[in-house]
C-alpha positions in Angstrom: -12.9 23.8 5.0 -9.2 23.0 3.9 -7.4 25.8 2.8 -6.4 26.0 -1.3 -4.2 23.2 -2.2 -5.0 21.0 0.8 -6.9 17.7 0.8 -9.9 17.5 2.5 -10.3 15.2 5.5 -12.8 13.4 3.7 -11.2 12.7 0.2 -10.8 9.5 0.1 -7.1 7.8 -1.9 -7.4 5.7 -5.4 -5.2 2.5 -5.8 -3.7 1.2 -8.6 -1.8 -2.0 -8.5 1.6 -2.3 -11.0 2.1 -5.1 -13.4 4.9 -6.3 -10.7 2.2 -5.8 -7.9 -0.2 -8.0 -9.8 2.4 -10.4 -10.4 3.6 -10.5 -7.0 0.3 -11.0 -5.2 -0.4 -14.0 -8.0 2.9 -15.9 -7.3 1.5 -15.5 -3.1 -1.8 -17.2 -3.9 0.5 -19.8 -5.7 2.1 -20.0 -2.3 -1.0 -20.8 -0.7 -1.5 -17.9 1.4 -5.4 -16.7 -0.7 -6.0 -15.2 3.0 -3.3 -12.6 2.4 -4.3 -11.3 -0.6 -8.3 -11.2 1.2 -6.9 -9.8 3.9 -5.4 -6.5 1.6 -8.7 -6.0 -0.1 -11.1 -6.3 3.3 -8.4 -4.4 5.7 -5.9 -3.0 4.3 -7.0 -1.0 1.4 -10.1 0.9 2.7 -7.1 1.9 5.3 -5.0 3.1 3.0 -7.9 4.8 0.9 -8.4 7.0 4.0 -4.9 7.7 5.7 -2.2 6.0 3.6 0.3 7.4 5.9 -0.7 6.4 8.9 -1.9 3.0 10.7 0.0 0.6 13.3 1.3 -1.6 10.2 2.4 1.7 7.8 6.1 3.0 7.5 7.5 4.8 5.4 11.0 3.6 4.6 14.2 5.4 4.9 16.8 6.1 1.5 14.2 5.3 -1.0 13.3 8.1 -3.7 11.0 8.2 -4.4 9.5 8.1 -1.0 8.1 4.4 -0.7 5.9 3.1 2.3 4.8 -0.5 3.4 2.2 -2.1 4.7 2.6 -5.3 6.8 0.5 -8.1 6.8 1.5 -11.0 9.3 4.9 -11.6 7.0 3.9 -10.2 4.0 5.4 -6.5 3.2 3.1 -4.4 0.1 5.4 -1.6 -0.9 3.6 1.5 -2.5 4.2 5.3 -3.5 1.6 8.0 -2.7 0.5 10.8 -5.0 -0.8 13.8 -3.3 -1.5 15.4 -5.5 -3.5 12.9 -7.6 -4.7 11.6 -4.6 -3.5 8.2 -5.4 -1.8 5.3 -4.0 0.5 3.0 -6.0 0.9 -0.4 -4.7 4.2 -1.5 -6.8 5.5 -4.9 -5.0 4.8 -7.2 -2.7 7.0 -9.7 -0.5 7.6 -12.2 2.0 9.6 -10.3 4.8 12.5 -12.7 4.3 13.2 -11.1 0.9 12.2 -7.6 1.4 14.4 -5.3 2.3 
C-alpha cells in the first residue's frame, strides 16, 4: 500500500493533448505519415498512461523548465510535461527529429 502522498503502482496517467499538439499531429497526417499518429494511440500512450517516465524511447531532456520529456517514434519526437500530482500527462508538441531540438 503506498505510503500518504505516493501514487499507487496501479494508478494509471490521463493525457491531454494541447492546441499545438493537435495541430502538430494534423500537419504529420498531412505529411503522409497516418501510421505515426496510430502508432501513438496503439503504443505509445497506454505506455505513457502506466510509466510516463520510463520506456526504451522516453527521455527526459536536459535545461527545459519546466521538466519536459519525449517520446520517439521512428523520426517523430512527442514532447510532453507530467503532473504528479494530477496524475496527468501533457502532450504539448510534436516534431520531425530534424526540427526538434
Amino acid at each position: 500500500m503506498p505510503r500518504r502522498g505516493e501514487a499507487s503502482l496501479s494508478t494509471e496517467f490521463r493525457i491531454f493533448e494541447t492546441r499545438q499538439f493537435q495541430k502538430d499531429l494534423r500537419q504529420i497526417a498531412r505529411a503522409g505519415h497516418q501510421e505515426v499518429a496510430g502508432k501513438l494511440q496503439r503504443i505509445a500512450y497506454p505506455q505513457l498512461r502506466r510509466a510516463p517516465h520510463y520506456g526504451p524511447d522516453v527521455r527526459q531532456l536536459k535545461g527545459h523548465a519546466p521538466q519536459t520529456w519525449r517520446y520517439r517514434i521512428g523520426s517523430w519526437r512527442f514532447f510532453y510535461e507530467i503532473d504528479e500530482a494530477e496524475g496527468i500527462v501533457l502532450m504539448i508538441a510534436a516534431s520531425h527529429r530534424g526540427s526538434a531540438y
